[in-house]
KOLROVEX-368045 format. One line per field, with one value per atom (N, C-alpha, C): residue number from 1; atom name; x, y, z; residue in one letter. Coordinates in steps of 0.02 Angstrom, whole numbers, plus 32768, in hexadecimal, padded with zeros to 4 digits. Atoms other than C-alpha are relative to their C-alpha. Layout:
num: c(NUM ...)
atome: c(CA ...)
px: c(X ...)
py: c(Y ...)
pz: c(Z ...)
residu: c(A ...)
REM end
This chain:
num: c(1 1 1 2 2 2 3 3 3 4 4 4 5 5 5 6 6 6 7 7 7 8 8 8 9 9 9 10 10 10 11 11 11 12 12 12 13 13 13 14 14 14 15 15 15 16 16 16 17 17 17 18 18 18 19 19 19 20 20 20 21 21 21 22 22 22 23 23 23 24 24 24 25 25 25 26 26 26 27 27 27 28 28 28 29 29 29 30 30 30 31 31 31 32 32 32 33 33 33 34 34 34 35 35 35 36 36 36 37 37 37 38 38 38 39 39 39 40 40 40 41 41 41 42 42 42 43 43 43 44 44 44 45 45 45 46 46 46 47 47 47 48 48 48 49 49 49 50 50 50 51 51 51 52 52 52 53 53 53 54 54 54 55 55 55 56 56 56 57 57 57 58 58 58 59 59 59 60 60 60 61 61 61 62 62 62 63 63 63 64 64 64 65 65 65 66 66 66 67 67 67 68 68 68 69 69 69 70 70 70 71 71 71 72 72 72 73 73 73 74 74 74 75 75 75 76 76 76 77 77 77 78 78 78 79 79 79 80 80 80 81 81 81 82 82 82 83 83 83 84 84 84 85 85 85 86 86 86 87 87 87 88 88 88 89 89 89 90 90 90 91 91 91 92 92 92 93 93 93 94 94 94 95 95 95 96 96 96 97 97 97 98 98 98 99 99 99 100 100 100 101 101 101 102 102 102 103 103 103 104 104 104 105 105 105 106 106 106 107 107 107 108 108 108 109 109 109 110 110 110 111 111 111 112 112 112 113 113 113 114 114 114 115 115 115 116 116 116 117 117 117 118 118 118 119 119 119 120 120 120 121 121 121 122 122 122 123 123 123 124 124 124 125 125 125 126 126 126 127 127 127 128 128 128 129 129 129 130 130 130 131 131 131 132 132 132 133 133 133 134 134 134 135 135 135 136 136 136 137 137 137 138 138 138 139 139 139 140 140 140 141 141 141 142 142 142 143 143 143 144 144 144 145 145 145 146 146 146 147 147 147 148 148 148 149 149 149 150 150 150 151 151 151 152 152 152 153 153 153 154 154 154 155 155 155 156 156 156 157 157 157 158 158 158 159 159 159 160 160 160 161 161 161 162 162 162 163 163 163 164 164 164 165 165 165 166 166 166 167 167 167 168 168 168 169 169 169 170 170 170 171 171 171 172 172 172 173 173 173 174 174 174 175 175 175 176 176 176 177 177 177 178 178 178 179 179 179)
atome: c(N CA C N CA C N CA C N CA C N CA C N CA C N CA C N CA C N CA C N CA C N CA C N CA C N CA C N CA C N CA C N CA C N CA C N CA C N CA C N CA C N CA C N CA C N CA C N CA C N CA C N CA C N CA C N CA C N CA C N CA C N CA C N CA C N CA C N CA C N CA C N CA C N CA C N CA C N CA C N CA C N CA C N CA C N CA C N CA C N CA C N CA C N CA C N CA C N CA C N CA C N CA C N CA C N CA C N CA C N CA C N CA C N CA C N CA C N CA C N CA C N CA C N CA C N CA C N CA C N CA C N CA C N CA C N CA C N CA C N CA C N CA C N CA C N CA C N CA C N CA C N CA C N CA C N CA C N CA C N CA C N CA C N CA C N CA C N CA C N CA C N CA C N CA C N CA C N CA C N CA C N CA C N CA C N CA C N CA C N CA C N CA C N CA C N CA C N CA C N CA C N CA C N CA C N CA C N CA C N CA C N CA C N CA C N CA C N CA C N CA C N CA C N CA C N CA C N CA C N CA C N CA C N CA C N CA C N CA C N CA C N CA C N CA C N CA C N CA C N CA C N CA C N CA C N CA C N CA C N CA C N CA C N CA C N CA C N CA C N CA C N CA C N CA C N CA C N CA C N CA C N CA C N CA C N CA C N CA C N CA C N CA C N CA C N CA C N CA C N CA C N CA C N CA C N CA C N CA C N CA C N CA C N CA C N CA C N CA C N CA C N CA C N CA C N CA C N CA C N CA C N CA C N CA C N CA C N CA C N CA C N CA C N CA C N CA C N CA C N CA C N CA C N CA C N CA C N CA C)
px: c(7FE9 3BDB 800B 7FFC 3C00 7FD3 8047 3B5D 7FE0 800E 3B37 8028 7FD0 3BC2 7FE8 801A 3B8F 7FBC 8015 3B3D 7FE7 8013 3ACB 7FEE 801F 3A9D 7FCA 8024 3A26 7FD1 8034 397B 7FD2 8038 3917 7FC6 8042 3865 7FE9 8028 37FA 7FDE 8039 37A1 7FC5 8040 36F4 7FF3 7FF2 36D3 7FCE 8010 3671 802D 7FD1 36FA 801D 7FDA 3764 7FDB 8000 36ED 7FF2 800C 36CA 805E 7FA9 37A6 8004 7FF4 37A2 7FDF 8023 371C 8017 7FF0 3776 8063 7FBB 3829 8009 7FF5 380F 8002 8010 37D2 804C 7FB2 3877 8043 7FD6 38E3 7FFE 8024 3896 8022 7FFC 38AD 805C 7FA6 396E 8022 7FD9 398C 7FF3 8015 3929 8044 7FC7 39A8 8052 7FA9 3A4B 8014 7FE9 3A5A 8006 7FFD 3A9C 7FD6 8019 3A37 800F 7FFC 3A94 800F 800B 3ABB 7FB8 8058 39EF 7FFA 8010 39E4 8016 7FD5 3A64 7FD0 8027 3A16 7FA3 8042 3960 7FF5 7FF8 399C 8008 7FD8 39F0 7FC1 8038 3948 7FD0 8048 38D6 8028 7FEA 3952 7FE9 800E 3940 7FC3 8057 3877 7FF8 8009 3887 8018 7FCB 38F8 7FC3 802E 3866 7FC4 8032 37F4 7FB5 805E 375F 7FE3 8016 3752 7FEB 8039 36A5 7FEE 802A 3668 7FAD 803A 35D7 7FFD 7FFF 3625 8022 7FDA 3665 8039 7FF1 3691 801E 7FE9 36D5 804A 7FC5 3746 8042 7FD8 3780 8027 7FD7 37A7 8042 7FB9 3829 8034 7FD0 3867 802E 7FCD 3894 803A 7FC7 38E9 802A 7FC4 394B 8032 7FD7 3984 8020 7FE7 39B0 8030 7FBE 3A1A 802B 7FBF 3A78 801F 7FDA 3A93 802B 7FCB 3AD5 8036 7FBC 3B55 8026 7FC1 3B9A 8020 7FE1 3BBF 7FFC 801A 3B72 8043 7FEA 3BF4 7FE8 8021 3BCC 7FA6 803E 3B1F 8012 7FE0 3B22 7FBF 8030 3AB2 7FC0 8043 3A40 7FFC 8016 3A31 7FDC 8019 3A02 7FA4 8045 3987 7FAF 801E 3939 7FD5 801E 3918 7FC9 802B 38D2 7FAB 802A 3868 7FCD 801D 382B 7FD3 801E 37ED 7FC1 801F 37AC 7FC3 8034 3734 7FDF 8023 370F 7FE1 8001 370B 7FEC 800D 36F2 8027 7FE2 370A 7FE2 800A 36C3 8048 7FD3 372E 8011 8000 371C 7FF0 8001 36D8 7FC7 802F 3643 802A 7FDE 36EB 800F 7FD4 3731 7FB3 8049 3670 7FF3 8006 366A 8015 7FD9 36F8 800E 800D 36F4 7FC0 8048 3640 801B 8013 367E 804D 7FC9 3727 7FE4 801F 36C4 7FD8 8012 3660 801F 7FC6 36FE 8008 8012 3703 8064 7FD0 3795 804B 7FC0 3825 8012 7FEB 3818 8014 7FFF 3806 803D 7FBA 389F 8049 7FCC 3915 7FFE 8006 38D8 8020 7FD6 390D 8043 7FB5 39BD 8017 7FDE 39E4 7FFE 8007 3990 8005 7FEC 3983 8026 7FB4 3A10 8044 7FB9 3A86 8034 7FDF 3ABE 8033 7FD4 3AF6 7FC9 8027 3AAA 801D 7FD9 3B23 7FE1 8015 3AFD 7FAA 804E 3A4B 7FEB 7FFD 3A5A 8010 7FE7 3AB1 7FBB 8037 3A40 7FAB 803E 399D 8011 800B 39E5 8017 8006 39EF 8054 7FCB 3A89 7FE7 7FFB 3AB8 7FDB 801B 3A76 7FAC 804D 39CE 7FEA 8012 39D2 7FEE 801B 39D6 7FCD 804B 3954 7FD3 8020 38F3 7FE5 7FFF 3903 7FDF 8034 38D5 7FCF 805B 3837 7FE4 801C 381D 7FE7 801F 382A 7FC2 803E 37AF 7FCA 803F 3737 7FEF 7FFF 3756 7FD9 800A 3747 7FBE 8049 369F 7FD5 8025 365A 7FF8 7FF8 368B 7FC6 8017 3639 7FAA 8037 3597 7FDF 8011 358E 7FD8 8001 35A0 7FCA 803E 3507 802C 7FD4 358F 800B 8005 3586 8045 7FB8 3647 8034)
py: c(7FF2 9BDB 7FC0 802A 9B2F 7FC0 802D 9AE9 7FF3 8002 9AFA 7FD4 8041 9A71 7FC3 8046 99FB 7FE3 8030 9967 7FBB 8030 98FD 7FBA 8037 9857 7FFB 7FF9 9830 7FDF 8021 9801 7FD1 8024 9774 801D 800A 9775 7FDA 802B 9741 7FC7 801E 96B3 8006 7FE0 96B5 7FCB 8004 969C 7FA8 8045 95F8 7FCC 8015 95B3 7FE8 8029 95C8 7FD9 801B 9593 7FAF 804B 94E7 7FF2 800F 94D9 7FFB 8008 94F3 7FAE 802C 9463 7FBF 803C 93E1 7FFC 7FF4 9415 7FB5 803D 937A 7FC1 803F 92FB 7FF6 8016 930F 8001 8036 9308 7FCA 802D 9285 7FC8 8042 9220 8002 7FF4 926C 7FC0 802B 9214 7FB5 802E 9185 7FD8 8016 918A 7FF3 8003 9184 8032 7FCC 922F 8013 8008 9254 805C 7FC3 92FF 8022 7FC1 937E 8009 8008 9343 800B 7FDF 9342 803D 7FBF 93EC 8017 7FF1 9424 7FFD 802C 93C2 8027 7FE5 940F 8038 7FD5 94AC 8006 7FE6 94B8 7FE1 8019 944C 803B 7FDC 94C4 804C 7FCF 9555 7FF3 800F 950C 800C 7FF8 9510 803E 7FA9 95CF 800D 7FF1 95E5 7FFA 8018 95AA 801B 7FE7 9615 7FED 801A 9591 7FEC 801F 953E 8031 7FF1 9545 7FF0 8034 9515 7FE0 8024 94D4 7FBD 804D 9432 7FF9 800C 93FE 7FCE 8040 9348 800D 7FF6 9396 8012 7FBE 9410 7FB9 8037 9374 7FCB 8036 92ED 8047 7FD2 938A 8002 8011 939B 7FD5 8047 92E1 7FFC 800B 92DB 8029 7FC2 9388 7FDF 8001 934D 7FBD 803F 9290 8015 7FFD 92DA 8022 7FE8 9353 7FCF 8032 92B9 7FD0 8032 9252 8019 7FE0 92E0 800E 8008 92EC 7FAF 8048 9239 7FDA 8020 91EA 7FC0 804C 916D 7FC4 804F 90B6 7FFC 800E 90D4 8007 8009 9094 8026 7FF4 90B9 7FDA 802A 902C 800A 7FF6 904A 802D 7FC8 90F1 7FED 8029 90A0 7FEA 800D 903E 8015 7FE5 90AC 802D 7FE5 9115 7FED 8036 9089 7FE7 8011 906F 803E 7FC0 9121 800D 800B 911A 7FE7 803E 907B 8013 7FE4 90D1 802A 7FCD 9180 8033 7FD4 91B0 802A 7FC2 9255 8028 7FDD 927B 8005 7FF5 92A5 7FDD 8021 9223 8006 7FEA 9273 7FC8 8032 91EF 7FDA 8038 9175 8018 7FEE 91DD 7FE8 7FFA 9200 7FA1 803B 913E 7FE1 8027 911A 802F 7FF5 919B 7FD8 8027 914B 7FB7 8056 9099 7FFA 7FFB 90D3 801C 7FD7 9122 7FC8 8032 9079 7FC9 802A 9025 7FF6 8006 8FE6 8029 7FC8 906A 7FD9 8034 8FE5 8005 7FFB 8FE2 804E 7FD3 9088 8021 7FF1 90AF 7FDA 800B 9032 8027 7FF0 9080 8041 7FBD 9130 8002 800B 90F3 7FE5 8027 9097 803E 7FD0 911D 804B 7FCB 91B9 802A 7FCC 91C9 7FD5 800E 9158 7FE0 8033 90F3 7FC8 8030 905E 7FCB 8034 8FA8 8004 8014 8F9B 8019 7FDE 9028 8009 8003 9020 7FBA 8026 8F78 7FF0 7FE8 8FA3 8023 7FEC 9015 7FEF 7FF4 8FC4 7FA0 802F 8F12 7FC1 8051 8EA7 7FF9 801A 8E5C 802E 7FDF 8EB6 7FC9 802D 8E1A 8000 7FE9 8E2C 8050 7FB3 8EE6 7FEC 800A 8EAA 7FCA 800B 8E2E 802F 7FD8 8EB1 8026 7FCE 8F28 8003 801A 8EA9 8004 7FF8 8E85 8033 7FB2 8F43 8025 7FED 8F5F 7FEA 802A 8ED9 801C 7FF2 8EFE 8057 7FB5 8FD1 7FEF 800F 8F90 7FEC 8004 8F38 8030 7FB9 8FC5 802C 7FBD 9051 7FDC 8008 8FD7 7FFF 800F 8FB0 805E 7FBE 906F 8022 7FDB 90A4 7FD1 8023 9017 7FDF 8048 8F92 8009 7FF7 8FEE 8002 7FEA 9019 7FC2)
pz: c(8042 D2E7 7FD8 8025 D2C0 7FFC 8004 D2E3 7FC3 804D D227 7FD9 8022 D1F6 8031 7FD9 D27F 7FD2 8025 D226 8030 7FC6 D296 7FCC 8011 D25D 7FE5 8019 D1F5 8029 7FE8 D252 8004 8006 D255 7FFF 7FEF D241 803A 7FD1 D2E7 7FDA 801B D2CE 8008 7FE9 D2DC 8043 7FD2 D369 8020 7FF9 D353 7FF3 8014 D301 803E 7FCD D394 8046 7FD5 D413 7FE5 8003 D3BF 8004 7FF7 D3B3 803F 7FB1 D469 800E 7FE9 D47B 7FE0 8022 D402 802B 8001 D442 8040 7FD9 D4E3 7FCE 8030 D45B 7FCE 8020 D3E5 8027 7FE4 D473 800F 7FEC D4A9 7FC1 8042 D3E7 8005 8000 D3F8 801B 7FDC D488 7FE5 8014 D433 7FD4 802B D3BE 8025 7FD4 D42B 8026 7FFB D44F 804F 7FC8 D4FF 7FFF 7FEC D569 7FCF 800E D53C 7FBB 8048 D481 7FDA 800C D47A 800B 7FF6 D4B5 7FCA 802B D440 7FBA 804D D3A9 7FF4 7FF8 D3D6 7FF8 800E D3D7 7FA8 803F D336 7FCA 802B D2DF 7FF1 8000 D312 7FE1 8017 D2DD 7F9B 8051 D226 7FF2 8014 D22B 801C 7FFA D279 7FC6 8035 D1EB 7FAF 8047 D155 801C 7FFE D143 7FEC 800C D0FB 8024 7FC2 D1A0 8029 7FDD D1D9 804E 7FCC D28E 7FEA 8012 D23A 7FF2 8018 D20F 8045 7FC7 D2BF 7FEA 801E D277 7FD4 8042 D1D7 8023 7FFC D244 8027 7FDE D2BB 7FD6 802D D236 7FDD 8016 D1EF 8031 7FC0 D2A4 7FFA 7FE9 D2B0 7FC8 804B D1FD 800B 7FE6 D222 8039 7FD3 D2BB 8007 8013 D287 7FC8 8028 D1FA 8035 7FCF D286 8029 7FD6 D2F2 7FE5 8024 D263 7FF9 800A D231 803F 7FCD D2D8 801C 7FFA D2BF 8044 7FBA D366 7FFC 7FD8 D3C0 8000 7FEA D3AA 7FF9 801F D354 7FBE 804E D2AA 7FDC 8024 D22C 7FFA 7FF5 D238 804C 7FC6 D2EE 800D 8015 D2C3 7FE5 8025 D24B 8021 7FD4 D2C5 802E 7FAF D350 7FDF 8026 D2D2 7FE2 8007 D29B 8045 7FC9 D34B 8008 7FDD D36D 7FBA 8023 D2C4 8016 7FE4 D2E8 803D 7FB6 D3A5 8006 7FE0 D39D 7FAE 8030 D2C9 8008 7FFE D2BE 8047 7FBC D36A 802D 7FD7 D3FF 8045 7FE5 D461 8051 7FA9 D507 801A 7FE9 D508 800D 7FF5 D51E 8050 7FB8 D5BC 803C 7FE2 D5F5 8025 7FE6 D609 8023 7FD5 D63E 8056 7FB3 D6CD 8028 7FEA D6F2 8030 7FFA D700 802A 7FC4 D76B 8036 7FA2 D7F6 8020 7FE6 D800 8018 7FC1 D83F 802B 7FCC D8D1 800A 7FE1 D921 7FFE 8016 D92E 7FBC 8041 D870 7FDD 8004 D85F 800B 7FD7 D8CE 7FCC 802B D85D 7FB9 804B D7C4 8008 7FEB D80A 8004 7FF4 D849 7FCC 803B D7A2 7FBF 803C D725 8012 7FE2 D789 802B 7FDB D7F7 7FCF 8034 D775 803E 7FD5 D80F 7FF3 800A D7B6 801F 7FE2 D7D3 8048 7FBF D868 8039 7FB0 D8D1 7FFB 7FE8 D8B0 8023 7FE3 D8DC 8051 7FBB D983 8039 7FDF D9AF 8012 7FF4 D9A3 801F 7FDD D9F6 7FC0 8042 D945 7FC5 8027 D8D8 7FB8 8033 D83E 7FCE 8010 D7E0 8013 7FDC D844 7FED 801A D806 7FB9 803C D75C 7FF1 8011 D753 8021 7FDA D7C3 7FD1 8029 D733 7FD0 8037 D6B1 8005 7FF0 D707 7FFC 7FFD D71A 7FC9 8049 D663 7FE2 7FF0 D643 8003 7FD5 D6AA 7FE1 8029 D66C 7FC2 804D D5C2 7FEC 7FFC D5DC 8012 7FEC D63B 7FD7 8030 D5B6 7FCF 804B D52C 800C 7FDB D599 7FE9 7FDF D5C5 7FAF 8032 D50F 7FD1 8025 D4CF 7FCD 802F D48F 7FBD 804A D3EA 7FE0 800C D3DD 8017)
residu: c(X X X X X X X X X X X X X X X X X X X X X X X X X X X X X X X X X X X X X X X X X X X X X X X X X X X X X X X X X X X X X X X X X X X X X X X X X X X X X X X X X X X X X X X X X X X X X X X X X X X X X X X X X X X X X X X X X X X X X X X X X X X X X X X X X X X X X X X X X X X X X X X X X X X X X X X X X X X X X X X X X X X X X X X X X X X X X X X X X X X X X X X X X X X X X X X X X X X X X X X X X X X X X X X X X X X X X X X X X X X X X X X X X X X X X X X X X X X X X X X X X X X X X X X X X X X X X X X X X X X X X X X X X X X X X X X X X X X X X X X X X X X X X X X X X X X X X X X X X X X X X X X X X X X X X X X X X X X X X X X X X X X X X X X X X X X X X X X X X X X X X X X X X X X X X X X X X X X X X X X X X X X X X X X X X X X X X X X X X X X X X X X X X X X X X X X X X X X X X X X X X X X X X X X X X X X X X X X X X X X X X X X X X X X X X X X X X X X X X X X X X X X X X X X X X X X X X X X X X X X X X X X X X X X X X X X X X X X X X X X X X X X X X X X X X X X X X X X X X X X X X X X X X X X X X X X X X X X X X X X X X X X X X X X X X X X X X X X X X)
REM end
């Protein structure tokens, strides 16, 4: 009887369904610039979410412009990260990083950057491989990665330096020195 006063929410429109599968396919690439920007995990998740809610939300956005839809992404989700006022990133730092991904990555998504750099971490000789895991992927600390693989925390960090380096050449090599 009182199913006739109940008042459901008003419904979105689906998107089409190209729409959302290119959002799915850009959604790694702007976490990715998030974190670029300062943004810790789960603040990126957060932030990625709520970008791509704004471009479900506008109904002119095409998947026909991939590049069109991504450069909106990054801007959407660089103003949400500014208003939650990031900790100890300023505005020119902001700037910057922005400026970097810019110059690297355009308005692409930067998977030719991962693509490389997985490439040119599997050609490590395993020792390196192994500190790079305990420092970046288990979040060890110089110390105890240091511990564990035999070498001074000091010897971890030049270790690291060199590692970047050497990464850094590899990625630029990989990608035809153009970037």
């Amino acid at each position: 009887m009182h199913d006739t006063l109940r008042h459901d929410p008003p419904r979105e429109p689906a998107p089409p369904a190209e729409l959302g599968g290119l959002l799915a396919r850009l959604r790694d690439g702007l976490w990715r610039y998030l974190c670029t920007l300062g943004a810790d995990a789960a603040t990126a998740d957060d932030l990625v979410q709520e970008a791509m809610l704004v471009v479900l939300r506008r109904p002119e956005f095409r998947a026909e412009a991939p590049a069109a839809v991504f450069a909106f992404l990054r801007t959407t989700a660089r103003q949400l990260w500014q208003r939650r006022g990031p900790r100890g990133v300023t505005l020119q730092q902001l700037d910057e990083a922005d400026a970097v991904w810019q110059q690297r990555c355009g308005d692409g998504a930067g998977g030719d950057y991962v693509d490389a750099l997985r490439h040119c971490v599997a050609a490590l000789p395993a020792r390196s491989r192994a500190l790079l895991d305990a420092v970046y992927r288990d979040g060890d600390g110089r110390e105890a990665a240091g511990e564990a693989l035999g070498i001074g925390a000091q010897g971890v960090k030049s270790a690291l330096r060199r590692l970047r380096s050497a990464l850094f050449d590899c990625i630029q090599r990989r990608l035809g020195g153009s970037r």
